[in-house]
C-alpha positions in Angstrom: -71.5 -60.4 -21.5 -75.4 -61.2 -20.8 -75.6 -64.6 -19.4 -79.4 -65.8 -21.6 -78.8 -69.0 -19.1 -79.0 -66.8 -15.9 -81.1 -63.9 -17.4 -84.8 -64.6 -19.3 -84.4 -62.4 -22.8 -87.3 -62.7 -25.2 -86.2 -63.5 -28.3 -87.4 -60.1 -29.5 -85.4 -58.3 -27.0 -82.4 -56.5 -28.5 -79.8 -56.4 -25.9 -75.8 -55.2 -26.7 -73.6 -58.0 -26.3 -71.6 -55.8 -23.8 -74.3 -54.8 -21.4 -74.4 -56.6 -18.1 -77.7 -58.5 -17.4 -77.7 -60.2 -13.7 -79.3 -63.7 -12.7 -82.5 -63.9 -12.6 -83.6 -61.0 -14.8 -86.2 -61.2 -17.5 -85.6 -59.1 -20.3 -89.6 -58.9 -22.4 -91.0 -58.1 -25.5 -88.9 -55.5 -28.0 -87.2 -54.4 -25.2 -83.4 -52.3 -25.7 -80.7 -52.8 -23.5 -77.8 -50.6 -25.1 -73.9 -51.3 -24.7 -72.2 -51.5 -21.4 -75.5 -50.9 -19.6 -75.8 -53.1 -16.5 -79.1 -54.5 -15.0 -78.8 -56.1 -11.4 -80.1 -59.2 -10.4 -83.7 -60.2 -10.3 -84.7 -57.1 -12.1 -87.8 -56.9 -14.7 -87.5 -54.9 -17.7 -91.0 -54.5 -19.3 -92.2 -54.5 -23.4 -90.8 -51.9 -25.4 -88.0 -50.1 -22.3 -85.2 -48.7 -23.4 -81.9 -48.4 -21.2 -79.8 -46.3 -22.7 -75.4 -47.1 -22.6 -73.9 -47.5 -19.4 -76.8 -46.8 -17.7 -76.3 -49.0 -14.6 -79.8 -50.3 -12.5 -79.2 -52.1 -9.5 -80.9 -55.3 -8.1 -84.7 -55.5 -7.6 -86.0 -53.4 -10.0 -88.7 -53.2 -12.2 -89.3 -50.5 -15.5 -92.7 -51.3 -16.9 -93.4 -51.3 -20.1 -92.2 -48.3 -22.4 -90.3 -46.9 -19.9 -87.0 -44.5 -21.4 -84.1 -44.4 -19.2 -81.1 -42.0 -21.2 -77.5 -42.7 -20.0 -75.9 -41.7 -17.7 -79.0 -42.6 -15.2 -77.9 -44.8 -12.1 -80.5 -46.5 -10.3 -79.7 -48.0 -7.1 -81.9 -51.6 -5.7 -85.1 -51.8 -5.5 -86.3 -49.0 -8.2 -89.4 -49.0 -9.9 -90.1 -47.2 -12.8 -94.0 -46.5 -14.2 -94.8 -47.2 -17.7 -94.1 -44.4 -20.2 -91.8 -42.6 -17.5 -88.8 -41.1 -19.2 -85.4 -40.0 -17.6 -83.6 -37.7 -19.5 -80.3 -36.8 -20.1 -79.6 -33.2 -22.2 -80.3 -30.2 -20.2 -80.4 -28.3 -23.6 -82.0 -30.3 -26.0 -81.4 -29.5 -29.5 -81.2 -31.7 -33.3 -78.9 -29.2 -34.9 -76.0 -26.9 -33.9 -76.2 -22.9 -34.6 -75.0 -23.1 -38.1 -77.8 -26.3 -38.5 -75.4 -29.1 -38.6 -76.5 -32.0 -37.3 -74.9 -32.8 -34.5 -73.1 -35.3 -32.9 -72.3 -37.1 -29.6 -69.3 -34.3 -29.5 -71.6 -31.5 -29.4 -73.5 -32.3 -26.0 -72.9 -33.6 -22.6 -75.2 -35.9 -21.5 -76.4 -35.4 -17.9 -77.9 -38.0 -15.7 -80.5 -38.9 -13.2 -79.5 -40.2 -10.1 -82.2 -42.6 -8.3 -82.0 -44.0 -4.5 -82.9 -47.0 -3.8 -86.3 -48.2 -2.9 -87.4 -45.2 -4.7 -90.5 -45.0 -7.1 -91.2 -42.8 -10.5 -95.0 -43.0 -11.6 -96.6 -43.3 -14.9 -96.0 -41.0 -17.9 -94.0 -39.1 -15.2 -90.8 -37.4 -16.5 -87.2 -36.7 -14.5 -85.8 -34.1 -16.3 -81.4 -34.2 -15.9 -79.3 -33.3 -14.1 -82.0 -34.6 -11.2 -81.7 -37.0 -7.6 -84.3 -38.6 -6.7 -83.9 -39.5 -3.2 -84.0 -43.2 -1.8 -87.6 -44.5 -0.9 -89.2 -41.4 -2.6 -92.4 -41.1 -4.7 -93.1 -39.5 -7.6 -96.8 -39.2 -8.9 -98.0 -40.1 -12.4 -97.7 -37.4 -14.7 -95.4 -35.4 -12.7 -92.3 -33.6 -14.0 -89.0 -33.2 -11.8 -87.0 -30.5 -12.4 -85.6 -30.3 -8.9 -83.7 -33.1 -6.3 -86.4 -34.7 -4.5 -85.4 -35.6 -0.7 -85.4 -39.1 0.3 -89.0 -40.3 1.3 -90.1 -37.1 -0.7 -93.4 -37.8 -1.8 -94.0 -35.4 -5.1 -96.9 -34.5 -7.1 -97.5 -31.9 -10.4 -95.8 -29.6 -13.1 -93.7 -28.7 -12.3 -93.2 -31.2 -9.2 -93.6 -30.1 -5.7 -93.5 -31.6 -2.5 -96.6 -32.3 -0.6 -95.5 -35.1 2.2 -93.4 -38.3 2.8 -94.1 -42.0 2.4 -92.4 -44.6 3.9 -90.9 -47.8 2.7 -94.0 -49.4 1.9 -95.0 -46.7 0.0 -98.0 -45.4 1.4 -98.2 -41.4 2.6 -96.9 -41.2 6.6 -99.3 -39.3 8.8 -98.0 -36.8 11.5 -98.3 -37.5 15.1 -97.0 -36.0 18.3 -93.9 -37.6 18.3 -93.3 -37.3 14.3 -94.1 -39.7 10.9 -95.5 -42.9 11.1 -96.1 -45.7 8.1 -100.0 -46.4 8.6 -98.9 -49.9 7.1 -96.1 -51.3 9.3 -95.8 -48.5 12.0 -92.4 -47.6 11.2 -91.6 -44.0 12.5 -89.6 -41.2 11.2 -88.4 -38.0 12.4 -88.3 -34.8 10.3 -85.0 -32.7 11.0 -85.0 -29.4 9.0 -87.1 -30.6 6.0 -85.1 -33.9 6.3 -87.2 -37.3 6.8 -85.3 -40.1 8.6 -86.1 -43.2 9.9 -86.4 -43.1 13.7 -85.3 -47.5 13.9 
């Protein structure tokens, strides 16, 4: 189903002919893209990432190198995803069942992790499923996720916490009288109940 004339795949690249790879999207080194996956347009899919089958990724987005994302994970436009960051998908991970047979996809359900877009996962950090991590949010390096994170959440540690917001352009928003506002562009936001929204 790829399109090679549309999408830029390495050579070394192994990518299923049924996954979906839009215009514009360069594929690297050793790279896996497994079947029925779908990559949006314009994304970048770094040296040695794996996206796992049927895992869909929308437009925009960028997984640096050795980044693991298990199916079912959906990531909407716009997502980036720090080298070495892993989303998982099996919320009771196990090789064998009770009697030590080994076992098979019809012993486990694979959960995903849900990612909105605009967001950002850091390096090494890991999303552990079933997770959401909200659109525009922020999750430090080296952080672990074992809870939804709201949208423009920034999150930090193990296990991750809350600490503040960020805004579209990614940098922390500082408080004011009248709310949230991006240092960067000035955008504001309003804080409703532990819910960040944009106030434009």
């Amino acid at each position: 189903m790829t399109d090679t004339r549309a999408a830029d795949v390495h050579p070394s690249a192994d990518v299923a002919d049924s996954a979906d790879i839009g215009a514009g999207t360069r594929v690297w080194h050793l790279a896996q893209v497994r079947e029925n996956a779908v990559v949006g347009a314009d994304c970048t899919i770094g040296r040695g990432a794996y996206i796992g089958p049927g895992v869909t990724i929308g437009a925009a987005c960028k997984l640096q190198n050795y980044a693991l994302v298990y199916e079912p994970a959906v990531l909407g436009d716009g997502v980036f995803i720090g080298p070495a960051a892993v989303l998982t998908n099996d919320e009771f991970p196990r090789a064998a069942n009770p009697d030590l047979t080994v076992k098979t996809a019809d012993d486990w359900h694979a959960v995903g992790v849900e990612i909105g877009d605009g967001a950002s996962i850091g390096a090494r950090a890991v999303c552990v499923a079933p997770v959401r991590i909200g659109a525009w949010a922020l999750v430090a390096a080296g952080a672990v996720v074992t809870k939804d994170v709201p949208d423009y959440g920034l999150v930090v540690g193990v296990p991750a916490r809350l600490i503040g917001w960020v805004g579209r352009a990614g940098k922390p928003l500082r408080a004011d009288a009248d709310g949230w506002v991006c240092p960067d562009t000035g955008e504001r936001y309003i804080e409703t109940d532990g819910v960040l929204a944009p106030a434009f």
